[in-house]
LUMKOL-445541 format. One record per residue (C-alpha): x, y, z; chain. Coordinates in nm, 2 decimals. Example, Ala and Ser with C-alpha at 12.3 -4.5 7.8 and 13.67 -1.06 7.14 Angstrom:
2
R       X       Y       Z  cadena
R    1.23   -0.45    0.78       A
R    1.37   -0.11    0.71       A
// end
This chain:
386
R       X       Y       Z  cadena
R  -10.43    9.56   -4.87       A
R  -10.24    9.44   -5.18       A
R   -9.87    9.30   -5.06       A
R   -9.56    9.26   -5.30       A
R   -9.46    9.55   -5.50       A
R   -9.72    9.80   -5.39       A
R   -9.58    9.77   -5.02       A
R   -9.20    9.77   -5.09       A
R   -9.15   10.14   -5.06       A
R   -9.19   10.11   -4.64       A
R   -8.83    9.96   -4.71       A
R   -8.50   10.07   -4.77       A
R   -8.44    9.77   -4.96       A
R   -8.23    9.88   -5.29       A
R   -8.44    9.87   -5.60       A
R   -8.16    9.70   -5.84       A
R   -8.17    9.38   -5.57       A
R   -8.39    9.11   -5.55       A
R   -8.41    9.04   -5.17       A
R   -8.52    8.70   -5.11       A
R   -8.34    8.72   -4.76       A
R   -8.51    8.81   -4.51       A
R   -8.46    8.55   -4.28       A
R   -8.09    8.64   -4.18       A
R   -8.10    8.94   -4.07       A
R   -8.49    9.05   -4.15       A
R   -8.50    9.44   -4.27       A
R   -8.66    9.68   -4.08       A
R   -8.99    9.89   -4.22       A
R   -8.89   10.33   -4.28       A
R   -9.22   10.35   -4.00       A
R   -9.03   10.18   -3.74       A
R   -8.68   10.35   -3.79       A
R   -8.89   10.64   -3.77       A
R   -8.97   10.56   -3.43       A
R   -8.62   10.45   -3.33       A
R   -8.47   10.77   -3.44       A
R   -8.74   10.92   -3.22       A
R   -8.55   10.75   -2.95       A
R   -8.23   10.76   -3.04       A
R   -8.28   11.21   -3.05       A
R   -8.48   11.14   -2.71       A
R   -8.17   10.97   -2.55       A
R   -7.93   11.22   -2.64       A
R   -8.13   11.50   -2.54       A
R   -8.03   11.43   -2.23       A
R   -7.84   11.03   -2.15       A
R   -7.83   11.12   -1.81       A
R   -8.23   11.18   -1.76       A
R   -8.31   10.91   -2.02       A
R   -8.08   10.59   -1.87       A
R   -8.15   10.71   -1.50       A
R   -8.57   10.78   -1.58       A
R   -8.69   10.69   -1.87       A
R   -8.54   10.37   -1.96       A
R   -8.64   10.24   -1.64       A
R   -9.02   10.34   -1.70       A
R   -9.01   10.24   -2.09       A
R   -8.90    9.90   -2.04       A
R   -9.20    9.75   -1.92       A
R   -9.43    9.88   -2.19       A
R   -9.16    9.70   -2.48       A
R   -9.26    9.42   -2.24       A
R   -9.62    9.41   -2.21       A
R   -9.64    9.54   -2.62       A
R   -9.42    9.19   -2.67       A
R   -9.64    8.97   -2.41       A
R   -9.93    9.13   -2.55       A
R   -9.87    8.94   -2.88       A
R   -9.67    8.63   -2.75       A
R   -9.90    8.59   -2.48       A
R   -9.72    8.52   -2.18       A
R   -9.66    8.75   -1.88       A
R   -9.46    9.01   -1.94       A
R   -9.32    8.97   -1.59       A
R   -9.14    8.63   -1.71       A
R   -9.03    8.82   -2.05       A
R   -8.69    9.05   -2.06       A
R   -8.55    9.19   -2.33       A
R   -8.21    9.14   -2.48       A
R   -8.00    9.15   -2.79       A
R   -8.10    8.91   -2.97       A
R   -8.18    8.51   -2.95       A
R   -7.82    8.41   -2.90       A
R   -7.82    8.60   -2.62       A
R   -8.08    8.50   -2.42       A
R   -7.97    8.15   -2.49       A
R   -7.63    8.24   -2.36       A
R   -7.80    8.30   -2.06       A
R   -7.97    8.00   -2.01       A
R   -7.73    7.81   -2.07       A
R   -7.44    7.96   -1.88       A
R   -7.64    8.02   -1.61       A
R   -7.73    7.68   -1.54       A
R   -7.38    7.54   -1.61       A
R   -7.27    7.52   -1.24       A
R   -7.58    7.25   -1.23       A
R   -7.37    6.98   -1.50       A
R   -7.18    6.71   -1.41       A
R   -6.94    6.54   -1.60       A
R   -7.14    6.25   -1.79       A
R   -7.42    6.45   -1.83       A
R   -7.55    6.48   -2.14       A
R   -7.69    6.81   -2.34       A
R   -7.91    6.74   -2.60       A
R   -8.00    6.93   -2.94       A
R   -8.03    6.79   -3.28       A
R   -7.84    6.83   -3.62       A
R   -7.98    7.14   -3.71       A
R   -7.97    7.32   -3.43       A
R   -7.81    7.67   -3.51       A
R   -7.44    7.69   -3.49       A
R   -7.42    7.96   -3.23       A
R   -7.68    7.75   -3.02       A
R   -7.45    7.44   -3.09       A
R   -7.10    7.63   -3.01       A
R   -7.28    7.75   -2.72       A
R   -7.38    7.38   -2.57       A
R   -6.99    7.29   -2.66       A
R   -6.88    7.59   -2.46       A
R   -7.08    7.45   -2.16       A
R   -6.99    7.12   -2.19       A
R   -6.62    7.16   -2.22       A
R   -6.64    7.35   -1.87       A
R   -6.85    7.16   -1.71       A
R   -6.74    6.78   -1.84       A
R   -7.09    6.74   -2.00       A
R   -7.14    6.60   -2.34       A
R   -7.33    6.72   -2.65       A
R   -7.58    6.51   -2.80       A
R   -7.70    6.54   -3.13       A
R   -8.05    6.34   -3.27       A
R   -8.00    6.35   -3.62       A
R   -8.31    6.52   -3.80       A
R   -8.26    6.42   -4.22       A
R   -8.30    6.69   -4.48       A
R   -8.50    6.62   -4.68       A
R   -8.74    6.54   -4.45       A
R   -9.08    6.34   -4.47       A
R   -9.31    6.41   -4.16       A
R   -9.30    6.59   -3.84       A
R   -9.31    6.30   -3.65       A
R   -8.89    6.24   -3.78       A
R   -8.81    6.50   -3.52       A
R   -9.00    6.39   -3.25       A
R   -8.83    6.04   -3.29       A
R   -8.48    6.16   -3.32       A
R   -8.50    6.35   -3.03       A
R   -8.69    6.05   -2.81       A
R   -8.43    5.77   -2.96       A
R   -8.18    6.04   -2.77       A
R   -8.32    6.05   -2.41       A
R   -8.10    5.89   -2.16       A
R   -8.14    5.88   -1.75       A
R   -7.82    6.13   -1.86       A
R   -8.02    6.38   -2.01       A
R   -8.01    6.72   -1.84       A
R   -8.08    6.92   -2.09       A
R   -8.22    7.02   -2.45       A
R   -8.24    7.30   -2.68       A
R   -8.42    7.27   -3.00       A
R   -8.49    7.50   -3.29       A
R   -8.89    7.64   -3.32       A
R   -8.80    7.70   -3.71       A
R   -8.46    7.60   -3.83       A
R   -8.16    7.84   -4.01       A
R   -8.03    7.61   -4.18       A
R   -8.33    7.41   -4.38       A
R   -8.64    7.72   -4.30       A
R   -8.82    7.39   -4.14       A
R   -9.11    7.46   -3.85       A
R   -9.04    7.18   -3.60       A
R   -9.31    7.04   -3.39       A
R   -9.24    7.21   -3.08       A
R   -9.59    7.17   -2.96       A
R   -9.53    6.81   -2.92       A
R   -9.17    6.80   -2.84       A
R   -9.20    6.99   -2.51       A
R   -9.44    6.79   -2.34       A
R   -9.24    6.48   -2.37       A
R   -8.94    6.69   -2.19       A
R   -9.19    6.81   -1.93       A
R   -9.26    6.48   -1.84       A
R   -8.95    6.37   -1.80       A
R   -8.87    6.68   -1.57       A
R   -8.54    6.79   -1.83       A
R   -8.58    7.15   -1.88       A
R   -8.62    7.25   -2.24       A
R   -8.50    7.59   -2.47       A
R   -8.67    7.68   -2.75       A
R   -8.47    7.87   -3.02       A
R   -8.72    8.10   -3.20       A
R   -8.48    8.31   -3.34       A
R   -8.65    8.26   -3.66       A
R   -9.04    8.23   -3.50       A
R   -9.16    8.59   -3.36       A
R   -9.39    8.74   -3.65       A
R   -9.30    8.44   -3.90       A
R   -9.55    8.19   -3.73       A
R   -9.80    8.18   -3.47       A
R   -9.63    8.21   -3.08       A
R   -9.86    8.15   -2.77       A
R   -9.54    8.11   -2.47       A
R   -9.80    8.04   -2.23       A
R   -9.96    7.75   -2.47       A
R   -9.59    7.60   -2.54       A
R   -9.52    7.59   -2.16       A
R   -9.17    7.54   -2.25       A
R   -8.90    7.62   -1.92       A
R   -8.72    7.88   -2.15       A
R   -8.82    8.06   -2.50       A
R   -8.50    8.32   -2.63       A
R   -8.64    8.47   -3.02       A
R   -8.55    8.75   -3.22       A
R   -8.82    9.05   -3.26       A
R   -8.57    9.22   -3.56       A
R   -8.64    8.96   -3.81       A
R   -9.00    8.89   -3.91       A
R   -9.13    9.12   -3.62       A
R   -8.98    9.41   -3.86       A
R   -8.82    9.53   -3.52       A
R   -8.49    9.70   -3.54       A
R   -8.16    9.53   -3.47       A
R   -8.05    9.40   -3.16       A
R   -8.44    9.38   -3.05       A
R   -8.45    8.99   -2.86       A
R   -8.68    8.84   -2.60       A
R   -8.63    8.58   -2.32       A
R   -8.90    8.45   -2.15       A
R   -8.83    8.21   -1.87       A
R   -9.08    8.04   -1.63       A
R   -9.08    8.10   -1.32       A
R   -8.96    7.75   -1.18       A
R   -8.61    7.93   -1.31       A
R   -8.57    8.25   -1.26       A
R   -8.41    8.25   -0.95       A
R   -8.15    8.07   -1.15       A
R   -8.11    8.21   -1.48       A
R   -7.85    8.54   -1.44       A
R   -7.82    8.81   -1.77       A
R   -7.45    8.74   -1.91       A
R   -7.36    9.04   -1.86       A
R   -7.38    9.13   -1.49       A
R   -7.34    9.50   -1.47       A
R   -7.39    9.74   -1.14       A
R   -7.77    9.72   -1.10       A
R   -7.88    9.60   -0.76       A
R   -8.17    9.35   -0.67       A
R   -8.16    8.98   -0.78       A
R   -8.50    8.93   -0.89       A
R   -8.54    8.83   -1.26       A
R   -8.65    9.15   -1.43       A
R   -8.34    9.37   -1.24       A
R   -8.08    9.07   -1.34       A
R   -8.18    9.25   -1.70       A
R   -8.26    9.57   -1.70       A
R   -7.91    9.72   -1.68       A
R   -7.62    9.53   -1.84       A
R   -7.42    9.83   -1.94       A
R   -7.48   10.13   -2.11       A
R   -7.68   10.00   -2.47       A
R   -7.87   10.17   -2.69       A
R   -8.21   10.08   -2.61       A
R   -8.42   10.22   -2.88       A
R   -8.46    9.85   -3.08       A
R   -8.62    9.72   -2.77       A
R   -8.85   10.07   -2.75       A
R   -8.94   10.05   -3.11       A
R   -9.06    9.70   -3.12       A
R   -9.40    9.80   -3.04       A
R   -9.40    9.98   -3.39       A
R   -9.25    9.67   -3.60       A
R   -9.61    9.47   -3.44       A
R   -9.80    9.76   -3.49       A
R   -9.69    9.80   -3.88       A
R   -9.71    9.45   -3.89       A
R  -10.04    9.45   -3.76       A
R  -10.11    9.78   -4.05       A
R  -10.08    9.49   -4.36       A
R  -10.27    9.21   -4.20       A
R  -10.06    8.95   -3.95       A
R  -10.25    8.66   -4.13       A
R  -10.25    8.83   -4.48       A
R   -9.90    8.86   -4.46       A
R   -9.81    8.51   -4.35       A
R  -10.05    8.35   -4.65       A
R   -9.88    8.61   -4.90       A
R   -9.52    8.47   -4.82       A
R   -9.60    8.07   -4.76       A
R   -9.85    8.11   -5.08       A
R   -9.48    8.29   -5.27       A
R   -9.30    7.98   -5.10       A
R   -9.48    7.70   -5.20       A
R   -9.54    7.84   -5.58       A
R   -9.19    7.93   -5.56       A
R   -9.05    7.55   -5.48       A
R   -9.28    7.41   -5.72       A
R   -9.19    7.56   -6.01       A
R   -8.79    7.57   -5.90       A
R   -8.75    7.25   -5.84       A
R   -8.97    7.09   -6.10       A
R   -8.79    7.29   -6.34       A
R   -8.45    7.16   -6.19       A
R   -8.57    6.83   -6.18       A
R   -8.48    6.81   -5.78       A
R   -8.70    6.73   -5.47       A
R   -8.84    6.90   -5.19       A
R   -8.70    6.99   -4.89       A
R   -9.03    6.93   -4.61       A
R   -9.37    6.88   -4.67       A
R   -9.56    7.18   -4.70       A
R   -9.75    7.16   -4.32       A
R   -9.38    7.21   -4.18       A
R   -9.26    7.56   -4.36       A
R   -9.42    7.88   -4.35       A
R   -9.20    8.18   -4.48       A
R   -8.89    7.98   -4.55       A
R   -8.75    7.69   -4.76       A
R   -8.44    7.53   -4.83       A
R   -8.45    7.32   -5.15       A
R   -8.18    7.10   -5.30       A
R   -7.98    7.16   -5.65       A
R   -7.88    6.88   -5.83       A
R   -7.52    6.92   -5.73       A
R   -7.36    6.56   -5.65       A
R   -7.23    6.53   -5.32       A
R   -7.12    6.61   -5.06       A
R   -7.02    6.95   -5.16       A
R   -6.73    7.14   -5.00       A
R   -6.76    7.39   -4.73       A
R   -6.67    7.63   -4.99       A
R   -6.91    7.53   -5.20       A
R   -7.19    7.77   -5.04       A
R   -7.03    8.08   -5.00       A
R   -6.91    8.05   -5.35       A
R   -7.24    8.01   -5.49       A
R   -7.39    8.30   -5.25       A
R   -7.15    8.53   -5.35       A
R   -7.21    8.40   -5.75       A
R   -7.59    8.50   -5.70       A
R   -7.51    8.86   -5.54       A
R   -7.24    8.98   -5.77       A
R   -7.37    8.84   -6.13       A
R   -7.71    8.90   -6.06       A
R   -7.83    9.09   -5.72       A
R   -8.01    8.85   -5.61       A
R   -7.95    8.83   -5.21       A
R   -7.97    8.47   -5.13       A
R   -7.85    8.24   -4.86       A
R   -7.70    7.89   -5.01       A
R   -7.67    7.62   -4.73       A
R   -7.52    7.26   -4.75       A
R   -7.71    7.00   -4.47       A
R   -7.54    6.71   -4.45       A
R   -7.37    6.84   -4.75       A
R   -7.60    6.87   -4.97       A
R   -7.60    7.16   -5.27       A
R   -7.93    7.37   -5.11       A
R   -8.06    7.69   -5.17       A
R   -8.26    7.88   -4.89       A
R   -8.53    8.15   -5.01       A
R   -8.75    8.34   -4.77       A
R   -9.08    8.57   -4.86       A
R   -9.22    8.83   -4.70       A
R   -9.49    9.14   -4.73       A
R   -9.27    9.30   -5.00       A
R   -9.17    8.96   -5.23       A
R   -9.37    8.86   -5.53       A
R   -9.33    8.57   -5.77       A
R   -9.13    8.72   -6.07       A
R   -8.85    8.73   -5.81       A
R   -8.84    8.37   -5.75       A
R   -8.83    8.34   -6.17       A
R   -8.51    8.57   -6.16       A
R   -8.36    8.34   -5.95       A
R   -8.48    8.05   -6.12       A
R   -8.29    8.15   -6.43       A
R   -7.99    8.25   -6.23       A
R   -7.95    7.91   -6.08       A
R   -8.04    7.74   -6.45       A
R   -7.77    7.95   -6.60       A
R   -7.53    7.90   -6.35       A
R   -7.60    7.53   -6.30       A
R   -7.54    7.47   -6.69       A
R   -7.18    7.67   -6.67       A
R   -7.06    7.49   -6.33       A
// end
């Protein structure tokens, strides 16, 4: 099936913007609101019936639909809002467990909320936040393996790390990473906020001790649609953040009621895989790196600036510098998003690692490359008038 233009009308997106940001906040196929609507008239048919019965028996069928394409046992998978979420619960779950001294480990790109959340635990507990500095630009895979390693300590307690990063679009070598944390017996968390959909995820084949990820943006689930899967070595341990009135301390009943929500994301998720699975998984995921790579080539040879990552390490996302001296200032980005947006409707995230001027454009099923030539000339006219 031909991607790009011919496909674009399964989403709301406005026709007067060029979208090339799907990685903050994903957008959500007309097929799969469908469904959630289909939900959303089922629960208010009757919310009494519907919370009481059928969310009860519709919760494990998101779940196997999710373990299904994760592969992992959807008895270790719950559902929640979203990555954050889940790795609030990790986190402040195992909090009581942290002595002062101990040290919590991430690295530099790790995603803010992630990070805020480590700080939060630390500052209760008397922990400390380490950070192994990963550059941007970055050469080789193996830079974040080291960073990490130089980082270890007898202290180490704990460490979170990014499956594809927010803030430079870069696939980290999880694969690799885990092991060396498994051996070492220090639980690990991977953030796949950005990995469900966008690249390949085998849970069982990671064997990481916790996995939180986001199902509403390349999963084309609706919001608020997030998984946690934890092993089963923690689940006696790991408590929803929320604890509401629903008896039973086994893992699944810790999350299936935290509150009254509106659970039709979580029921429609099957859809976003399905509709996924409607344009090709594989043809969708060559369409968007294939838009990527062209795009960064001709972008930043035309800028006269350098990659971000070498080409094995992105997949549907890249950050790419400007040739903007540094470091910039933290208004610098916001600025230039809003520049983009309000001149010339192109919806695109601007980010400044280590502050430097970068630009991060994502592609997906509905992208195609004159897009990335808008924004080209967007960028060229406003890097001329700075």
């Amino acid at each position: 099936m031909p991607l790009g233009k011919a496909v674009r009308h399964h989403w709301l997106l406005e026709d007067d913007v060029v979208f090339l940001n799907h990685g903050s906040f994903g957008a959500c196929p007309k097929p799969v609101l469908d469904v959630q609507s289909h939900w959303r008239h089922r629960l208010e048919l009757d919310p009494v019936r519907f919370m009481t019965r059928e969310l009860p028996a519709q919760l494990p069928v998101a779940r196997q639909a999710l373990s299904s394409f994760l592969n992992c046992d959807p008895d270790d998978l719950v559902l929640v809002q979203n990555a954050t979420t889940g790795a609030n619960a990790v986190l402040r779950s195992l909090a009581a467990q942290f002595k002062p001294g101990d040290e919590l480990l991430t690295t530099s790109q790790a995603y803010t909320a992630t990070h805020q959340t480590l700080d939060y635990v630390a500052n209760l507990t008397g922990a400390v936040v380490v950070q192994a500095y990963v550059p941007f630009p970055i050469d080789d895979p193996q830079q974040v393996v080291d960073a990490l390693v130089s980082k270890i300590t007898p202290r180490t307690k704990f460490c979170a790390v990014d499956h594809v990063t927010s803030l430079t679009g870069v696939v980290f070598p999880v694969e690799n990473i885990i092991p060396i944390f498994k051996e070492r017996n220090i639980p690990i968390m991977i953030d796949g906020a950005h990995a469900p959909g966008h690249v390949h995820v085998d849970i069982t084949a990671l064997d990481a001790d916790f996995y939180a990820g986001n199902c509403h943006k390349w999963l084309y689930a609706p919001k608020g649609s997030g998984i946690l899967w934890v092993s089963k070595k923690y689940q006696d341990q790991i408590h929803a953040t929320v604890i509401s009135c629903e008896p039973g301390s086994d893992f699944q009943t810790k999350f299936s009621w935290t509150g009254s929500v509106d659970p039709s994301g979580w029921f429609s998720i099957a859809a976003g895989i399905d509709f996924m699975k409607s344009l090709g998984v594989e043809a969708i995921r060559k369409h968007a790196n294939d838009l990527i790579l062209g795009a960064r080539q001709k972008i930043t040879s035309a800028l006269g600036t350098s990659y971000g990552a070498p080409p094995e390490m992105l997949a549907n996302l890249c950050t790419i510098l400007l040739p903007v001296e540094g470091p910039v200032s933290p208004k610098y980005s916001p600025i230039l998003h809003d520049r983009l947006y309000d001149e010339y409707n192109i919806q695109v995230p601007a980010m400044a690692p280590d502050g430097k001027a970068c630009i991060r454009f994502s592609a997906n099923a509905y992208n195609e490359a004159s897009e990335y030539d808008t924004l080209l000339a967007a960028l060229q006219e406003i890097l001329q008038n700075k």
